[in-house]
C-alpha positions as CSV (number, residue, x, y, z in Angstrom):
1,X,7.3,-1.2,19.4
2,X,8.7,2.9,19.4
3,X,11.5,1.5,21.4
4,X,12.4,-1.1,18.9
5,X,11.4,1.8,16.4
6,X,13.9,4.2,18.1
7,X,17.1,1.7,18.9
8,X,16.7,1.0,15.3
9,X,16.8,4.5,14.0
10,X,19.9,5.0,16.2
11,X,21.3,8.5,16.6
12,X,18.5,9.7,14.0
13,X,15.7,8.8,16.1
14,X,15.3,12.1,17.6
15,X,15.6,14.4,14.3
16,X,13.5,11.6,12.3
17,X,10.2,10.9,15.0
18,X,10.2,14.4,16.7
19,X,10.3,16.6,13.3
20,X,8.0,18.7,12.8
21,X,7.7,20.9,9.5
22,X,7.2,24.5,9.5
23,X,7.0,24.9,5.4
24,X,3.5,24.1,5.5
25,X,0.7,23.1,8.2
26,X,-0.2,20.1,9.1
27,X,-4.0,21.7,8.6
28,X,-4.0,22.0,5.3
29,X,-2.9,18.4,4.2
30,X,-5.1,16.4,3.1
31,X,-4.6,13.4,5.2
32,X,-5.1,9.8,4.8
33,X,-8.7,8.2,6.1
34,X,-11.8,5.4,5.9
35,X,-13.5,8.7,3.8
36,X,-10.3,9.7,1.6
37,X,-12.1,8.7,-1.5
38,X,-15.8,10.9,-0.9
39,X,-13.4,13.7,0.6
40,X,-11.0,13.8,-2.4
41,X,-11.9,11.4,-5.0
42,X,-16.0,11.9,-4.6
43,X,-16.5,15.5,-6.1
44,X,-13.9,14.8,-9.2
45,X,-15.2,13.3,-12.6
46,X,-14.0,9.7,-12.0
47,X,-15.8,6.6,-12.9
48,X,-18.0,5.4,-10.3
49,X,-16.7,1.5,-10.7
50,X,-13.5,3.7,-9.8
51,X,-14.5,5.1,-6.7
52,X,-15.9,1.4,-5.7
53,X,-12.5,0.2,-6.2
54,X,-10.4,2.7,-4.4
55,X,-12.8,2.3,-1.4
56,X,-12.2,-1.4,-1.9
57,X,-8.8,-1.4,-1.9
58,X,-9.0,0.9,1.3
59,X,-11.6,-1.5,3.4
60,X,-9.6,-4.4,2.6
61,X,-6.6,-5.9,5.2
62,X,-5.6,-5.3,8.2
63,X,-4.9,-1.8,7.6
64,X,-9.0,-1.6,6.7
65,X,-10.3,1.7,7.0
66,X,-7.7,3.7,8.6
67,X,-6.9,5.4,4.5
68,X,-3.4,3.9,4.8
69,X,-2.5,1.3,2.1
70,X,-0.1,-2.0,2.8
71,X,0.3,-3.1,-1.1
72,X,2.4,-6.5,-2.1
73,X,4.4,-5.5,-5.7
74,X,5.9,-8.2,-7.2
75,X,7.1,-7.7,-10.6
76,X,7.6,-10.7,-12.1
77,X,7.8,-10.8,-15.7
78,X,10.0,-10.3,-18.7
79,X,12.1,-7.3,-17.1
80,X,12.4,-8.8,-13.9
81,X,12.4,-12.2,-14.0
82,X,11.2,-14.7,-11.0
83,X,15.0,-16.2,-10.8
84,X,16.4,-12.7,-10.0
85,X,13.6,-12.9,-7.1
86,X,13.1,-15.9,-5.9
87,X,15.8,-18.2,-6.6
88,X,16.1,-18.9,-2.4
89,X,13.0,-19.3,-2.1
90,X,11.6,-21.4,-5.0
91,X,8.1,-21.6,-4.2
92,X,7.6,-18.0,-4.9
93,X,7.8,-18.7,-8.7
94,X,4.3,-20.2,-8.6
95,X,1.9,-17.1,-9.0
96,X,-0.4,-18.3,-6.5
97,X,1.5,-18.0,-3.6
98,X,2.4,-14.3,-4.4
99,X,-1.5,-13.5,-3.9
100,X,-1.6,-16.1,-0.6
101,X,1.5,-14.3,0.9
102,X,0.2,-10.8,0.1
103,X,-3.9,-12.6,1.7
104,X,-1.7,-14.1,4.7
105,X,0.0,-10.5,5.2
106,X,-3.3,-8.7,5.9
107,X,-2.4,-6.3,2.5
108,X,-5.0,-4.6,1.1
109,X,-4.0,-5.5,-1.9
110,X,-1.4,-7.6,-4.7
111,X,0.1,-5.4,-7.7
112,X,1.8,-7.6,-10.3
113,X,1.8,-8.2,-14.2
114,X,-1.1,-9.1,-16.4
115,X,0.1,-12.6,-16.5
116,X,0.9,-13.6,-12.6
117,X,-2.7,-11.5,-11.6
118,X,-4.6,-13.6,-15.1
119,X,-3.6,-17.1,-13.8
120,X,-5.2,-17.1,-10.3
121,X,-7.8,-14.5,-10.7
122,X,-11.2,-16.4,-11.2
123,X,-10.0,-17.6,-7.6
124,X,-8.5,-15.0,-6.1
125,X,-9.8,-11.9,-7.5
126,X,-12.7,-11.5,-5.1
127,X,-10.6,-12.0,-1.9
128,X,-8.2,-9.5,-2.7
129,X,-7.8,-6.7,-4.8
130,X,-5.7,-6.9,-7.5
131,X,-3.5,-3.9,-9.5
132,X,-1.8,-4.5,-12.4
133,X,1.5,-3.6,-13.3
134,X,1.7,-2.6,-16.7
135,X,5.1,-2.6,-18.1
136,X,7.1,-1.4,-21.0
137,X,10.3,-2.2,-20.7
138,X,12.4,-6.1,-20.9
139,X,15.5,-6.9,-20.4
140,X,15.5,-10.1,-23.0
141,X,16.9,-8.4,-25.7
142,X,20.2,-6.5,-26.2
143,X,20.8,-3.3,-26.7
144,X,17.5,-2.7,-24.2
145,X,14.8,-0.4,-26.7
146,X,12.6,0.3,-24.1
147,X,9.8,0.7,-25.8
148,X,9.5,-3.1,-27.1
149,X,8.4,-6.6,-25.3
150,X,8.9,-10.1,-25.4
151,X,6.6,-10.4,-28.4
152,X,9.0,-7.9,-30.7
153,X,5.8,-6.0,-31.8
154,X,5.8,-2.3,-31.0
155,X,4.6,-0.7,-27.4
156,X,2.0,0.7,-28.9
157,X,0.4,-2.2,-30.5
158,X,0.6,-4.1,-26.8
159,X,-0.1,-2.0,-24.3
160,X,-3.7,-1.4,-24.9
161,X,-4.6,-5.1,-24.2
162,X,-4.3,-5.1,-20.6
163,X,-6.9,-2.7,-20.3
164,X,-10.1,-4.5,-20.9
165,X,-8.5,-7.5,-20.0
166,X,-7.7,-6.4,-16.5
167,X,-11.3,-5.2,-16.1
168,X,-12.4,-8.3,-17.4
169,X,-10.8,-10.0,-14.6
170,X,-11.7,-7.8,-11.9
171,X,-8.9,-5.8,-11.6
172,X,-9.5,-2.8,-9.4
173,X,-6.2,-1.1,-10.2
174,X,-3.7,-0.1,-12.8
175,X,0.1,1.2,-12.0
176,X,3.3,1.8,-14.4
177,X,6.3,2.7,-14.4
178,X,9.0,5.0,-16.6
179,X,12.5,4.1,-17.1
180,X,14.3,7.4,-17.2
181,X,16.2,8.1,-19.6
182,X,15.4,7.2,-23.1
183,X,15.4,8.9,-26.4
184,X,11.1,8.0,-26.3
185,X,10.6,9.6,-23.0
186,X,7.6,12.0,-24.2
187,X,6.2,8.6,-25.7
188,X,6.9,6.5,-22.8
189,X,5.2,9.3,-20.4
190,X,2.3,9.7,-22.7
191,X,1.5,6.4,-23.8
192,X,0.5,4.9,-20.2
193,X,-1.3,8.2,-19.3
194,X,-4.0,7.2,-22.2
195,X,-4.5,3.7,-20.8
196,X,-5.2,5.1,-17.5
197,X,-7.3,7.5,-18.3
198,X,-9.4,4.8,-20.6
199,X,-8.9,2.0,-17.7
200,X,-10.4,5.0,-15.2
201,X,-13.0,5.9,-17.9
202,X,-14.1,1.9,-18.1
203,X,-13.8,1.4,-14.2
């Protein structure tokens, strides 16, 4: 496998397997493992349900218990739609195979939108941990806002629902993203920051 690793990596193999930084030692990272969450997550003021979700996403998989995460992100929603995706391969517009290809890779877990994660979760969700992806932008109307959705209401009026709907269906995870830039930046930033910190305060 290194030589495949190397012949790939060309005439950067050397520079890019054999670095070795000098800014900062290696002994004072805190470095991935089957104990990451009691070493860095256990003494903070997280949920509980929180820390049983980490964990779970880190035991599940094949990467299972080493602290290093394999995650399957498909965002497939009103921003990016399942034709810019998976237009060659067609079966990939049917949520369900998503989570199967993501169960089939060994991942330890899926991350996709409230919708794809809502339609296969009573029997999915307890064979693989799911994260939601919880967006704010779309691409269906023109100029793009940023701030608005499918439905035309407001960011603000929409974005709280995922949250106890994601924990009602066993979601163990939450994720977002910011498009950069946008006259609502300090809103975009701030907005998602609450609904994690009241998905993290609900588990």
């Amino acid at each position: 496998m290194l030589d495949r690793i190397t012949s790939l990596l060309g005439d950067e193999a050397d520079n890019l397997l054999n670095h070795r930084c000098k800014t900062i030692d290696q002994s004072r990272l805190h470095l991935p493992g089957g104990d990451f969450v009691d070493r860095i997550h256990g003494i903070s003021d997280r949920n509980p349900q929180v820390l049983r979700n980490l964990q779970a996403l880190i035991n599940h998989g094949r990467l299972g218990g080493t602290g290093y995460l394999s995650l399957l992100p498909v965002d497939q929603g009103v921003e990016h739609s399942a034709g810019a995706s998976f237009a060659p391969n067609p079966d990939y517009f049917d949520p369900e195979n998503i989570v199967k290809l993501a169960m089939e890779g060994g991942c330890n877990g899926v991350a996709s939108t409230l919708g794809v994660l809502a339609s296969v979760s009573r029997k999915y969700a307890h064979k693989i941990p799911f994260i939601v992806k919880i967006n704010h932008n779309e691409l269906l109307s023109y100029p793009n806002r940023y701030r608005r959705n499918h439905t035309g209401r407001s960011w603000k009026s929409v974005m709280p629902l995922p949250v106890p709907m994601s924990w009602a269906w066993c979601v163990c995870c939450g994720a977002t993203c910011v498009m950069m830039p946008s006259r609502k930046m300090a809103r975009i930033i701030m907005l998602p920051a609450i609904l994690l910190v009241r998905r993290t305060t609900s588990g």
